[in-house]
C-alpha positions as CSV (number, residue, x, y, z in Angstrom):
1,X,122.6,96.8,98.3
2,X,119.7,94.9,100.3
3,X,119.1,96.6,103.7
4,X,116.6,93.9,104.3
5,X,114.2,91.3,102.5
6,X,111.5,89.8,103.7
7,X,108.2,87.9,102.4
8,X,104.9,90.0,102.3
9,X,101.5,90.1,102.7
10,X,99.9,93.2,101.3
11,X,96.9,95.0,100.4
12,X,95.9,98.9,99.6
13,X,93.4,101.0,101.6
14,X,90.7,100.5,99.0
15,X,90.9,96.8,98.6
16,X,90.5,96.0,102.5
17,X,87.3,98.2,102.3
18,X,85.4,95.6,100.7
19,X,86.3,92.7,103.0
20,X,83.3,90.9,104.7
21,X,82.3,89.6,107.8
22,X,83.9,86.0,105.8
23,X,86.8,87.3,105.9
24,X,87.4,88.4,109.4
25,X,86.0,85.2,110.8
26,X,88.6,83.5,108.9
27,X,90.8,85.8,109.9
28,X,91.0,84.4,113.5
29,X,91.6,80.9,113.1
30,X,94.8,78.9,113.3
31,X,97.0,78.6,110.2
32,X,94.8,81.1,108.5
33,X,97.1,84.5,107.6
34,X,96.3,87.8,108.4
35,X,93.6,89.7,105.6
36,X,95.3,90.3,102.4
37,X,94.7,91.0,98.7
38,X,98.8,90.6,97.8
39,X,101.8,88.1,98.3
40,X,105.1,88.3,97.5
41,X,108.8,89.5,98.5
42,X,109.9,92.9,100.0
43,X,112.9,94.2,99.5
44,X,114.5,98.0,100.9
45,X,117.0,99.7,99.2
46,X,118.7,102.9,100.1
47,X,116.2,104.2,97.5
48,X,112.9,102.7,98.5
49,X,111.0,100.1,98.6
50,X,110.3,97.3,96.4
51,X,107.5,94.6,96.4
52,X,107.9,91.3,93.4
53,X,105.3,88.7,93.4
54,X,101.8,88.7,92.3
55,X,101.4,92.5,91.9
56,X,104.4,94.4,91.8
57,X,105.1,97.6,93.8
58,X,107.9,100.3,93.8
59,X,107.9,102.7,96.7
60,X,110.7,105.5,96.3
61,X,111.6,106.9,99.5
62,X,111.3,110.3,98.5
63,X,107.7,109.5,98.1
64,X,106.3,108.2,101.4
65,X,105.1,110.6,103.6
66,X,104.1,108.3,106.3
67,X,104.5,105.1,107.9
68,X,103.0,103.7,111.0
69,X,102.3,100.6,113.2
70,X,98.8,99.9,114.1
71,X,95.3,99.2,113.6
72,X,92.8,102.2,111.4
73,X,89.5,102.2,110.1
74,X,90.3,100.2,107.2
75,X,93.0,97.7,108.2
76,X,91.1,96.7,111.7
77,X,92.4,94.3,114.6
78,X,89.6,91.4,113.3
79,X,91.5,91.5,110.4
80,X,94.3,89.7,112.1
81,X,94.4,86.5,114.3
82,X,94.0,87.1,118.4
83,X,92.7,90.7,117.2
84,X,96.4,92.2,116.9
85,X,98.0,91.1,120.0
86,X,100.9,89.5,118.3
87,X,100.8,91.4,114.7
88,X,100.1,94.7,113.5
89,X,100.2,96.3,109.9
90,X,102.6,98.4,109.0
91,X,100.6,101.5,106.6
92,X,102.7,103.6,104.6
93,X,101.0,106.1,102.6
94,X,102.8,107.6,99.5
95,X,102.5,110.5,96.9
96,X,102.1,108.6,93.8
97,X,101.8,111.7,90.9
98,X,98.9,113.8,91.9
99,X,97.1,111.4,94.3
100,X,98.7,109.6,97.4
101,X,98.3,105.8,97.8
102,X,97.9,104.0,101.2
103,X,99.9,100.3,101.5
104,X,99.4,98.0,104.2
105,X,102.3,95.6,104.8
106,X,102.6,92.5,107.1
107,X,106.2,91.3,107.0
108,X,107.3,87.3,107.6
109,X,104.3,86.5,109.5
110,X,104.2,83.3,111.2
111,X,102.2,81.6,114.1
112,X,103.9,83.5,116.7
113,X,103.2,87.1,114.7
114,X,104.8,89.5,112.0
115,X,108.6,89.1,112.8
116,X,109.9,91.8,110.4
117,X,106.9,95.1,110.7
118,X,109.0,96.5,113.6
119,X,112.1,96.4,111.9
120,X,111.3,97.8,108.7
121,X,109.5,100.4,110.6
122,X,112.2,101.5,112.5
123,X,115.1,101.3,109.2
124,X,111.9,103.9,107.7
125,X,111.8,106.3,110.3
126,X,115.7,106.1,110.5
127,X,116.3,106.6,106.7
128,X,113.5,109.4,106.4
129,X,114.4,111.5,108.9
């Protein structure tokens, strides 16, 4: 069963590391989506999280140890139109084997913000703790 679906934009830790002055610029104009590497549709599951579209992702609950709302050193508030004030990534960082993986999500974003970030947030921290 669905707990909740939403469109994505997405990108990992190491990707948004490489974006350049170009990209935050655009970044802050109208119509122009928050910096991203990754589209496509997020679904949650009682077992985790799965991502279908341009680069598919499966995120097992067992396996995040983290997730948070907010800005960081590599997903930062120029990234995102009106620096943040009406959007703000959601980062979930995961074991994956040996090494740990770090996932930036922006859920359903429109002009007025990213409708969804909060809720998934919240249906994480209810179902991990």
């Amino acid at each position: 069963m669905n707990l909740l679906e939403a469109r994505v934009l997405w990108s990992y830790d190491h990707e948004l590391e490489s974006k350049t002055g170009i990209d935050n610029i655009a970044a802050q104009f109208l119509g122009t989506p928050p910096v991203h590497n990754h589209t496509g549709m997020l679904v949650l599951t009682n077992v985790g999280i799965t991502i279908l579209g341009d680069e598919d992702l499966a995120i097992p609950l067992v396996e995040i140890e983290e997730a948070y709302v907010g800005f960081d050193e590599s997903y930062q508030r120029k990234f995102v139109k009106n620096l943040g004030l009406l959007c703000q990534p959601l980062r979930i960082v995961a074991h994956h084997g040996a090494s740990k993986r770090t996932i930036y999500l922006i859920l359903d974003y429109n002009y007025f913000g990213c409708a969804k970030n909060l809720t998934l947030f919240d249906m994480l921290q209810e179902m991990l703790a």
